[in-house]
C-alpha positions as CSV (number, residue, x, y, z in Angstrom):
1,X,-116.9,17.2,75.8
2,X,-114.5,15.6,73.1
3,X,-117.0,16.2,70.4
4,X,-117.2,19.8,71.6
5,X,-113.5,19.9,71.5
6,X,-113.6,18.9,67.6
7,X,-116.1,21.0,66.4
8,X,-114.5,24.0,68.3
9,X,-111.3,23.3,66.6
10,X,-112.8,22.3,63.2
11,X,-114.1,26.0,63.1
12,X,-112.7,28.0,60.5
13,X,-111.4,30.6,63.0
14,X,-110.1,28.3,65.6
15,X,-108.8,25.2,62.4
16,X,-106.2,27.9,61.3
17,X,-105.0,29.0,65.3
18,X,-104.7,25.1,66.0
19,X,-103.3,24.6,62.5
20,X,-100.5,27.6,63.2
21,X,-99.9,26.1,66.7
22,X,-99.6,22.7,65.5
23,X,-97.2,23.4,62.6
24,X,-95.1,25.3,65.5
25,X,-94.4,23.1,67.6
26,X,-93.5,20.8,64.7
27,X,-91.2,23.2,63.3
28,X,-89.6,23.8,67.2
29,X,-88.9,19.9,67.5
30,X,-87.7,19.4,64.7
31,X,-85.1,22.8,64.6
32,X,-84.4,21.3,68.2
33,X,-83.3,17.9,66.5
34,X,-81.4,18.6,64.1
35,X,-79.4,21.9,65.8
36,X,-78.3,19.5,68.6
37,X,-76.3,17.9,65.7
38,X,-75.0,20.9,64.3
39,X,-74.4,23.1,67.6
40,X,-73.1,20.2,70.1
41,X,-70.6,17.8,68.7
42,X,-70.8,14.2,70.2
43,X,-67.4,13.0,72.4
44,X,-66.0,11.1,70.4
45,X,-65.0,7.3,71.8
46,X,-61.8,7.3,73.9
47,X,-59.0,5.2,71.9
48,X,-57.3,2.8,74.0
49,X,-53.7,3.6,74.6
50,X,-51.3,1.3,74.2
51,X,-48.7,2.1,76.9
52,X,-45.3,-0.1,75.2
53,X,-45.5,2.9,72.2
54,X,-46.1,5.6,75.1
55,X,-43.0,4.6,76.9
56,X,-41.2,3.5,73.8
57,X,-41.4,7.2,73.0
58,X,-40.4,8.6,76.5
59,X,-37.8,6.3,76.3
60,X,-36.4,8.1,72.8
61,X,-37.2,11.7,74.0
62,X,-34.9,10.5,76.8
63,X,-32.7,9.5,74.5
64,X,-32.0,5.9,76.3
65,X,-33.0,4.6,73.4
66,X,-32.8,5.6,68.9
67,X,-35.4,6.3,67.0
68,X,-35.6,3.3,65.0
69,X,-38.4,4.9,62.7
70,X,-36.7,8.3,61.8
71,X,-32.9,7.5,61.6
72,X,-32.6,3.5,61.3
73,X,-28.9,2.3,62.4
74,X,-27.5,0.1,59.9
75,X,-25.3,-2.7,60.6
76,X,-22.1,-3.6,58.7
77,X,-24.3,-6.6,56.7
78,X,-26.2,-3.5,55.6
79,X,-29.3,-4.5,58.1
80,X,-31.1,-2.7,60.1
81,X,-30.0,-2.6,64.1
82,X,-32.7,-2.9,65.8
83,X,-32.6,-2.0,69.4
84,X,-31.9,-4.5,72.3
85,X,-33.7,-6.2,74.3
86,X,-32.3,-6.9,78.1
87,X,-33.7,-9.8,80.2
88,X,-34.0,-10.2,83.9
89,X,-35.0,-12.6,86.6
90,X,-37.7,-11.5,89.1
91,X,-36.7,-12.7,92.6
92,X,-33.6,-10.5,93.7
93,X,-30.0,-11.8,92.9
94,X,-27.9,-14.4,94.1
95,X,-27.9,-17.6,94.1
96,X,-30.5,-18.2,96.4
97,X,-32.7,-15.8,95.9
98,X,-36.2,-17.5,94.9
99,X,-37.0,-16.9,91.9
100,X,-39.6,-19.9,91.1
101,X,-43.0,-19.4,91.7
102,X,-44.9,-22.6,92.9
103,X,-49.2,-22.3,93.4
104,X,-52.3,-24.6,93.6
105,X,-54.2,-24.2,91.0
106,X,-57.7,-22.5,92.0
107,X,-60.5,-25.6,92.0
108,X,-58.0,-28.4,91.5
109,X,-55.5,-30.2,93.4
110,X,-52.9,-29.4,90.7
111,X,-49.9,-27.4,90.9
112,X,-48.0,-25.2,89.0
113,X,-44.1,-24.6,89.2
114,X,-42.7,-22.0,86.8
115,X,-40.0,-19.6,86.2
116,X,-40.4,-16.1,84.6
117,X,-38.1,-13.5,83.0
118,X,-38.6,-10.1,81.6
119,X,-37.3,-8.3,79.0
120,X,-37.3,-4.2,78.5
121,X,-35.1,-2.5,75.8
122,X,-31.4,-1.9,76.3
123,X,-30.5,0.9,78.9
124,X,-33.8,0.6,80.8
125,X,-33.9,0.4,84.7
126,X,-35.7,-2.6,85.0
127,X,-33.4,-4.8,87.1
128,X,-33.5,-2.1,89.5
129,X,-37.6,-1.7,89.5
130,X,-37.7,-6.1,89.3
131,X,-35.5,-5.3,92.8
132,X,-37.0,-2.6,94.3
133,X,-40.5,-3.7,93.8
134,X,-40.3,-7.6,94.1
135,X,-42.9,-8.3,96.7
136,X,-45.4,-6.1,95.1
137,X,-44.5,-8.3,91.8
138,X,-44.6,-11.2,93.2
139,X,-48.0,-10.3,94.6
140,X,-49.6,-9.4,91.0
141,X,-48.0,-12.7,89.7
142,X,-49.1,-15.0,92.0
143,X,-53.1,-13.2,91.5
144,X,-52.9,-13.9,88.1
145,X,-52.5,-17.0,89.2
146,X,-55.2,-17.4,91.2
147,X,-57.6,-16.3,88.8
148,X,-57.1,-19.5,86.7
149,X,-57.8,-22.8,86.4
150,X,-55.8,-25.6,84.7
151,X,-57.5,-25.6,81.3
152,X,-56.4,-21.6,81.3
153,X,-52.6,-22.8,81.3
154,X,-52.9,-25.4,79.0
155,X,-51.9,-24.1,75.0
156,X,-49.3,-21.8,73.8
157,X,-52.5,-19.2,73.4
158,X,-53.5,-19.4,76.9
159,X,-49.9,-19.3,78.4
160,X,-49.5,-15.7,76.2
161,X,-52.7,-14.5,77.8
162,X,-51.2,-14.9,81.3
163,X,-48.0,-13.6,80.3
164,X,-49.4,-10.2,78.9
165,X,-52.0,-10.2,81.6
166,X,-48.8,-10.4,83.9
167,X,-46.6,-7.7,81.6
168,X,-49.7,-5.4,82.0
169,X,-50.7,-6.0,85.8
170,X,-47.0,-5.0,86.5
171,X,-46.8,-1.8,84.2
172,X,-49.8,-0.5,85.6
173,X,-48.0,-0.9,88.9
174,X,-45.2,0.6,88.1
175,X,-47.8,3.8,86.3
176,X,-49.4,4.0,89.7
177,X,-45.6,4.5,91.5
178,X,-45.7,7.4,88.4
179,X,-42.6,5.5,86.7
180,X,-42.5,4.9,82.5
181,X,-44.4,1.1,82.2
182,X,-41.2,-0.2,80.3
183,X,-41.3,-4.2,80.5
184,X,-41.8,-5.1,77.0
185,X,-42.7,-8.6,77.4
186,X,-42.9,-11.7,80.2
187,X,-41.2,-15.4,79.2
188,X,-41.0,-18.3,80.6
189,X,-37.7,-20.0,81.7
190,X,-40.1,-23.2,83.3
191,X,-42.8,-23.9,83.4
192,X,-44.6,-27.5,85.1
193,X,-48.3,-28.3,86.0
194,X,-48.2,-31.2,88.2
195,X,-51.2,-33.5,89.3
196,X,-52.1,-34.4,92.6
């Protein structure tokens, strides 16, 4: 049956139908290919946003804070002013409010005792959210925590990874409450692993 199928095909009559069909469907893939390009433009990748220079410009529009880009204030010594930072305790106020956070450390019988304090730019409502939402920030702190082991605390590098990890747990909090993510950074005032 094959050889049938070849010699039926390698007739002159039925060699230029198959040739015509052949070259058709070629021509169709290929116009197919190449229109998907030209007709259809890909999505390009979604750029990652980087929420401190989203609310650093809400926070101009609002005007709490200047435009240190467009109109630069310049100090008497002829430098450039550049805006404020304000830092704040997490933990409420007073005297004995706590504001130390003391863990294990996951798979170890070592602890950890630290202190942290935030900074957002001058004019910011900060203290107030660090108030309002103190459980819930407490909460994110003391998962970061948990999600650790000592050799993750150990080194300047990895004690700025938990920091910003912290910074940008609690700004995505404060998106999903639909406020501005304004803490601009996380410090330590202590900060102790001790072995048991």
């Amino acid at each position: 049956m094959f050889k049938k199928l070849i010699s039926l095909i390698t007739q002159k009559k039925y060699l230029i139908v198959f040739g015509l069909g052949l070259s058709s469907s070629i021509f169709t893939f290929l116009f197919f290919f190449f229109s998907n390009s030209l007709f259809f433009e890909n999505d390009p990748k979604k750029e990652k946003v980087d929420i401190y220079e989203v609310a650093k410009e809400e926070a101009i529009k609002l005007g709490r804070i200047e435009n240190d880009k467009e109109v630069p204030k310049i100090g008497p010594d002829g430098k450039v002013i550049v805006p404020s930072l304000t830092y704040y305790d997490i933990g409420g106020m007073g005297p004995n409010s706590n504001k130390s956070f003391v863990s294990n450390i996951s798979g170890s019988n070592n602890y950890l005792s630290m202190e942290i304090a935030f900074s957002s730019y001058e004019g910011e409502k900060l203290g107030d959210f660090l108030k309002e939402y103190d459980p819930d920030f407490r909460n994110i702190i003391m998962k970061e925590i948990e999600k650790r082991k000592t050799n993750e605390f150990l080194g300047n590098v990895n004690r700025n990874r938990f920091l910003n990890a912290i910074r940008d747990s609690m700004n995505e909090f404060l998106i999903s409450k639909e406020e501005d993510p304004i803490i601009f950074n996380a410090v330590f005032k202590t900060f102790v692993i001790k072995q048991g």
